[in-house]
C-alpha positions in Angstrom: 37.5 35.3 -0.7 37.6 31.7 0.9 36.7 28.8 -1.0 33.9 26.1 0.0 33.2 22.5 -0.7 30.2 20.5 0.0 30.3 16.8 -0.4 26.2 17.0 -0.8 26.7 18.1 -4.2 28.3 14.9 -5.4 25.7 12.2 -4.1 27.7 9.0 -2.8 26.6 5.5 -1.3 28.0 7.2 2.1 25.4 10.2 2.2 28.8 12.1 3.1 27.5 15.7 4.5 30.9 16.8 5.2 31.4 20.5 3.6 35.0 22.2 4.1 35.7 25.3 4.0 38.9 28.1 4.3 41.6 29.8 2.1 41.7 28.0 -1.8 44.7 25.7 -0.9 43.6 24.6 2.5 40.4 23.6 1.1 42.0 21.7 -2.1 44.7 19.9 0.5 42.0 18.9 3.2 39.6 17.9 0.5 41.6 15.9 -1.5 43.1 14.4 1.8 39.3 13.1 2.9 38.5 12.3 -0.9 41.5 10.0 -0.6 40.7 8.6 2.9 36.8 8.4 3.3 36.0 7.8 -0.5 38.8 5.3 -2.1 40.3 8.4 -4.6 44.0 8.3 -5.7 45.7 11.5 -4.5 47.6 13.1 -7.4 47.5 16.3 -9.9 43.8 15.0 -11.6 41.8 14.4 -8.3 43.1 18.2 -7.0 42.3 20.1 -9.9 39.0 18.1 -9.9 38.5 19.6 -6.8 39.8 23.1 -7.7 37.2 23.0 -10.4 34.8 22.9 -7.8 34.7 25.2 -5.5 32.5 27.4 -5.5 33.0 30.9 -3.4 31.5 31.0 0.3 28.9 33.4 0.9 29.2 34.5 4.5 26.1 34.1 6.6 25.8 37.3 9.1 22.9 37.0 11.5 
């Protein structure tokens, strides 16, 4: 099942509305890449399994 994140559901001073979404370790690499880049975070073990933490599984929309 591929793996979601939504940066709505951590509130920041950037009203980031970014949400990123694929297979588990594309989402923890491209997350922790814009965590790192966007909002000041120090790439390393922590930050990822911070993010790993949250994920939460996508549930496909079908129209």
């Amino acid at each position: 099942m591929r793996k979601k994140i939504d940066c709505r559901d951590y509130p920041s001073e950037m009203n980031c509305t970014l949400v990123i979404v694929g297979e588990e370790e594309e989402v923890v690499r491209a997350a922790s890449e814009h965590a790192v880049s966007v909002h000041g975070h120090t790439d390393g073990p922590e930050l990822r399994e911070q993010i790993r933490a949250a994920l939460k599984d996508e549930i496909p929309q079908h129209a």
